[in-house]
N, C-alpha and C positions, 0 to 999 in steps of 0.2 A: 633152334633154341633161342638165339639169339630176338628175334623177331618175339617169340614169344615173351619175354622179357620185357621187351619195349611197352609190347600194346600190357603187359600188366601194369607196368609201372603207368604210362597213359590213362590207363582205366584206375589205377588208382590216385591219380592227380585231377582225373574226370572227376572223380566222386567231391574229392576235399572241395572242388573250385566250383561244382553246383550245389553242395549244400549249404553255402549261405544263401544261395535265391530261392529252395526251396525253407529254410528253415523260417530266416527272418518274418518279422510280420510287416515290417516297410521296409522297401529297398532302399540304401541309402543315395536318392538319387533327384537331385536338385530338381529338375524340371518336371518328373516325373508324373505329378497329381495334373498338370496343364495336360501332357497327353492323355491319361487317362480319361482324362474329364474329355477329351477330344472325340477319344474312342465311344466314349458310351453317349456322345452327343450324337457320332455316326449311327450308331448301334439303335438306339431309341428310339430318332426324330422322325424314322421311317412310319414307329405306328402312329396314327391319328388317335390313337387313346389314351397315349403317353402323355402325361405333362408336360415332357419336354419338345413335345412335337407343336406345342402353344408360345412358346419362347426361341426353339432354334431347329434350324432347316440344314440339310444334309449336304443343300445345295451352296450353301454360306462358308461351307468349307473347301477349299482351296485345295484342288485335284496335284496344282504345280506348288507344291511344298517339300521339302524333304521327310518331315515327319509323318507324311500324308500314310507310309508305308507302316509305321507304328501302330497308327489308330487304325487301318483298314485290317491289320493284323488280328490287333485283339477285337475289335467288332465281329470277328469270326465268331467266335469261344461264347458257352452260355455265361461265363464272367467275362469281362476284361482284367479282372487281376486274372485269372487264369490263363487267359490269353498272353497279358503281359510274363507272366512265370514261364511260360512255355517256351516262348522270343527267348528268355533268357538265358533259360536253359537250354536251347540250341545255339544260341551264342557263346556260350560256356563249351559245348561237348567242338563245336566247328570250328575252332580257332585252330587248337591244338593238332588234332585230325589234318584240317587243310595245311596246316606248316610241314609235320612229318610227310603228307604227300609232297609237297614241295621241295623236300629235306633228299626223298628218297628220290624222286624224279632228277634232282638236280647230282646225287650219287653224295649226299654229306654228311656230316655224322647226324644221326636222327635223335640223337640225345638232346642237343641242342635245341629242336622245335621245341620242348617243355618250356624257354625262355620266352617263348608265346605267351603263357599264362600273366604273364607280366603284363601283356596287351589285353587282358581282358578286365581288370578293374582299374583303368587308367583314367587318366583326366578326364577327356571326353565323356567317360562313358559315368563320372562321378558329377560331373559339375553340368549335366546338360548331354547335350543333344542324341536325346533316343533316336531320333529319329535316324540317324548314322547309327545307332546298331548294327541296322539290316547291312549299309554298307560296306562293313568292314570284312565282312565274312566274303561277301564278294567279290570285292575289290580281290580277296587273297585267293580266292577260287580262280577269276580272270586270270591272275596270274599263274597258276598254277597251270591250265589251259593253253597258256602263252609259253610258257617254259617245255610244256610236252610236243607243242609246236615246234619249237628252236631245238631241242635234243633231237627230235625226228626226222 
């Protein structure tokens, strides 16, 4: 019963904490329109009948970048904002998620992971660098990974 509680209460701190990425019309997010414009520079310059294939080459962007993960993301998606909303909203639902596993791995109280949500509209992720989105979810999964290592 207990357990069930948790993932409600999660699932309803999931909902509040992605519906500003899905509702807003701009994210409030300093650097944001550079990546984008990044993405759809990857996205584009591929076809020869783009205009933007007459100005800029796929090959001019920098594979060893941290951001390179951002833009190679949303170049997936038939938008890049959609691609970007997507990024976000799995940054939004993984944070939380990978701390309670962390929480429960480590035997602590799981209430506690909620204070995660804090880590997800923080400096970084307000003033700059998208491109460490990807890595924050990671870095916490690694850890997680490490942790089930060390109890084992």
């Amino acid at each position: 019963m207990k357990n069930i509680f948790i993932l409600a209460i999660l699932g309803l701190v999931g909902v509040a904490i992605v519906f500003p990425v899905i509702s807003l019309h701009t994210l409030p997010f300093t650097d944001l329109p550079n990546h984008l414009a990044e993405a759809t520079i990857l996205k584009y310059s591929a076809n020869p009948r783009s205009p933007l294939a007459q100005f800029y080459s796929a090959s001019r962007l920098s594979l060893i970048q941290p951001s390179i993960g951002h833009a190679v993301f949303c170049s997936w998606f038939p938008s890049v904002e959609i691609g970007n909303r997507v990024l976000y909203v799995a940054y939004c639902i993984a944070i939380p998620i990978i701390m309670l596993t962390i929480a429960r791995q480590c035997e602590g109280n799981r209430i506690l992971a909620f204070l995660s949500v804090l880590m997800i509209w923080n400096f970084s992720a307000l003033w700059g660098f998208s491109g460490f989105t990807i890595g924050i979810p990671l870095v916490l999964l690694s850890l997680t990974l490490h942790v089930r290592c060390i109890i084992n």
